[in-house]
N, C-alpha and C positions, 0 to 999 in steps of 0.2 A: 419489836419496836413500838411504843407508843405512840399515840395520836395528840396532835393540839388540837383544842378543844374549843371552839368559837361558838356562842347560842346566837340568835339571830328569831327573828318574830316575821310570819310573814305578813305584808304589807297590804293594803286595801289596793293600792294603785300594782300589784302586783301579779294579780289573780283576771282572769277573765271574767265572761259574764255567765257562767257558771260556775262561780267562786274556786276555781281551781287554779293553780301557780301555771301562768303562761310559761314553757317551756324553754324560752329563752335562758328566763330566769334561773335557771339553777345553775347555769353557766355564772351567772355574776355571783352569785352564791359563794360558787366555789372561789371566785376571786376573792372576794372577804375574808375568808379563812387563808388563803393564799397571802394576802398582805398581813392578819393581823399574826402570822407566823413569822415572815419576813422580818416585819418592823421592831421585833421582837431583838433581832439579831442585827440592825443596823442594814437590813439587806430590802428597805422599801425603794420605790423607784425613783425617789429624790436622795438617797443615799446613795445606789447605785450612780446616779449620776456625777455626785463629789467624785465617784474612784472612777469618773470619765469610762463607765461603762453601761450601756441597758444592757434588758434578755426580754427580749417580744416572744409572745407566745408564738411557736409553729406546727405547735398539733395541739389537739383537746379533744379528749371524750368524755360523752356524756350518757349514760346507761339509766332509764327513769324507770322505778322500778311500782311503783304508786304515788299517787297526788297528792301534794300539801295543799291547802285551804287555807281562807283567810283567819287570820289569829292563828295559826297551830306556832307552838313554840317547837323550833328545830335546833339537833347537833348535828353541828359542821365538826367533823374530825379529818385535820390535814396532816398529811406526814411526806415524806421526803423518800422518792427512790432514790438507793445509790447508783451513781453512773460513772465511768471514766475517762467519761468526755466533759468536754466544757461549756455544760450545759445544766438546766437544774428540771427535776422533774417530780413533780408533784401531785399525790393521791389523795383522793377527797373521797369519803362515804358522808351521807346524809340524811339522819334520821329525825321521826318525828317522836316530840317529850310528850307523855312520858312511856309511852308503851316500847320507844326506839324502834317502832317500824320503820325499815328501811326502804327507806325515798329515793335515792340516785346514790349513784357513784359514777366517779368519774377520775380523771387523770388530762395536766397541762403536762406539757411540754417546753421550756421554752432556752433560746438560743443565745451565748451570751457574746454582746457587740460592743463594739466601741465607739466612741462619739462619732468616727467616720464610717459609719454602716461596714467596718471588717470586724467577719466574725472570729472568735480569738479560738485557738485551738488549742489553750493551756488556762486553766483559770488561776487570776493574778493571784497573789501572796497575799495580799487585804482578804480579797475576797474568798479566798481557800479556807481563810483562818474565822468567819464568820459563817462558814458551813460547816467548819471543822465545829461549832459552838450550837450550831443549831442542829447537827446531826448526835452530837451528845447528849441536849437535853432530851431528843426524841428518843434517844437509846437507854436512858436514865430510868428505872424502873420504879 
């Protein structure tokens, strides 16, 4: 399965005062690549809510494997576990350009609800058919 591929710079306001990426941060990271995957396939979180559903995260890891610094240019590579629940789960590695040392990885979780906080245990037909489209192009060689 390939990976989508999001670059991203890291930021001045990003880094501590030893110019290294506060830890936090790579958790939002992964969110970047996690939406600009989504929004690709109609599956951002203003979409999700026209088809009167969110998915909040309920797990995240994050695994730091060396420090990015201010300027390094990084690859966010996200891709899609399959699962047969009704839930969507998402894999991030993240490397620094251009040597692609790898920087973290990690893996969301998240649960998919409906505008009344019940979580659904079937994912709807809209929404099947826009995973069905975004697990294609990741399976696309």
């Amino acid at each position: 399965m390939k990976q989508h591929e999001t670059r991203l710079t890291v930021r001045f306001n990003e880094v501590d005062s030893y110019n290294v990426v506060w830890h936090g941060h790579y958790l939002g990271y992964f969110e970047v690549g996690r939406l600009d995957l989504c929004g690709r396939f109609g599956m951002s979180p203003g979409n999700l809510g026209v088809l009167g559903l969110f998915a909040p995260v309920v797990d995240m890891r994050c695994r730091l494997r060396a420090s990015a610094r201010y300027g390094d240019e990084l690859l966010l590579e996200t891709s899609v576990v399959p699962t047969e629940k009704a839930m969507l789960i998402f894999s991030f590695r993240l490397y620094r350009l251009p040597d692609m040392h790898l920087l973290a990885e990690g893996e969301t979780s998240h649960v998919l609800l409906n505008l009344e906080n019940k979580m659904l245990y079937e994912v709807p037909p809209e929404l099947a058919s826009r995973i069905a489209k975004m697990t294609a192009y990741l399976d696309a060689e």
